[in-house]
C-alpha positions in Angstrom: 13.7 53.8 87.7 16.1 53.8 84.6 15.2 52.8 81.4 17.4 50.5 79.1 18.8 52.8 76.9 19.3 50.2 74.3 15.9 49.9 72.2 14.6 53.9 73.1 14.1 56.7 71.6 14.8 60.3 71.9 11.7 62.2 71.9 11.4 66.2 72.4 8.6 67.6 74.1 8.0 71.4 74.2 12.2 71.6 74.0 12.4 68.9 76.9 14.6 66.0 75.9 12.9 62.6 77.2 13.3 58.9 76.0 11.4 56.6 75.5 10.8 52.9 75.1 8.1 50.0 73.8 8.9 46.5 74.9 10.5 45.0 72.2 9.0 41.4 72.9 5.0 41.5 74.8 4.5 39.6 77.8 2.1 36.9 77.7 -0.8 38.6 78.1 0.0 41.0 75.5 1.2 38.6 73.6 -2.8 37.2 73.1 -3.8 40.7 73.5 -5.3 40.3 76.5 -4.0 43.4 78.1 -2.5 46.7 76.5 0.5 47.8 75.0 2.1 50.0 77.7 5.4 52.2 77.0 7.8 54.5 79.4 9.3 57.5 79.4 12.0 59.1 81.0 14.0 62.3 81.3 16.9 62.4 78.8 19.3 64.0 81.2 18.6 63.7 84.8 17.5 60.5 86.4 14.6 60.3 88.3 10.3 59.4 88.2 9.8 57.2 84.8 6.0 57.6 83.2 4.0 54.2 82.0 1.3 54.9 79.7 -0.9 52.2 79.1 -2.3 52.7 75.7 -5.8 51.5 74.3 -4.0 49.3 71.7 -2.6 45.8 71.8 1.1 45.2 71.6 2.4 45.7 67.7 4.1 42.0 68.4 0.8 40.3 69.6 0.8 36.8 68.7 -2.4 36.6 67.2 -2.4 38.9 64.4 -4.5 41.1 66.1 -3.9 44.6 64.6 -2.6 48.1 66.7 -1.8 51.1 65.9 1.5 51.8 66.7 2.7 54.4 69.3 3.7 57.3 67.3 6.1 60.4 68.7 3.1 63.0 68.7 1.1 60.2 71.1 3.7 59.9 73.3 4.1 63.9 73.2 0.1 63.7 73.8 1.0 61.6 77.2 4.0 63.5 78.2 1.9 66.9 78.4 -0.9 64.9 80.2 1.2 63.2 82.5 2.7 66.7 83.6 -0.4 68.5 84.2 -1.4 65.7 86.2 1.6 66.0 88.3 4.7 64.3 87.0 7.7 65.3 88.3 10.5 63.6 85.4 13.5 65.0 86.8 12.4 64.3 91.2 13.0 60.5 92.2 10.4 58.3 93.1 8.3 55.5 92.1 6.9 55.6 89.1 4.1 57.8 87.5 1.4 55.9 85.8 -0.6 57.0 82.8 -3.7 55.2 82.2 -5.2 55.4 79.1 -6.6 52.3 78.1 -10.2 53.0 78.2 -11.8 51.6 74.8 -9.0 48.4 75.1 -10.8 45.3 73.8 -9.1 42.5 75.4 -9.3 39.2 73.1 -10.9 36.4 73.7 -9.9 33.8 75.5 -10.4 30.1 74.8 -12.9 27.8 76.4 -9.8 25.8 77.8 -8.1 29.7 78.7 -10.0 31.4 82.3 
């Protein structure tokens, strides 16, 4: 899996070049903040195993004003090092790894005509 370089970022993680990348616009259910904001992250170079962190925070763009903190370089540093102590392999091909860390997420609430 490939990210789009257009829209990410180059990160440097213990002198390991990676990118990575926040959808721009949330999907609907992060749009209402009823899911988490999730990013990826790949290796700069070499092509192979993207990681998707699912953070404990809404999307930045949520459409109901519902406030996040935004997905800084050291937290993404913070999930890279996770991510390869648990076993990520960024430069072997596969499927994707995925990162869950959305424990504490508050998903809003829905309205009565919403189920």
């Amino acid at each position: 899996m490939a990210l789009v370089r257009e829209g990410s970022r180059r990160i440097v993680v213990d002198g390991t070049a990676y990118r990575r990348r926040l959808r721009g616009r949330p999907t609907y259910f992060q749009g209402l903040a009823w899911s988490p904001c999730p990013f990826a992250v790949e290796h700069a170079d070499t092509s192979g195993a993207a990681l998707v962190v699912t953070t404990d925070q809404p999307h930045p763009s949520n459409w109901i004003g519902r406030e996040a903190e935004p997905v800084l370089p050291s937290g993404v540093a913070a999930a890279v090092r996770l991510a390869l102590r648990e076993g990520w392999t960024p430069t072997a091909p596969g499927s994707a790894f995925h990162l869950d860390q959305s424990l504490g997420f508050t998903p809003s609430h829905r309205t009565p005509g919403n189920r």
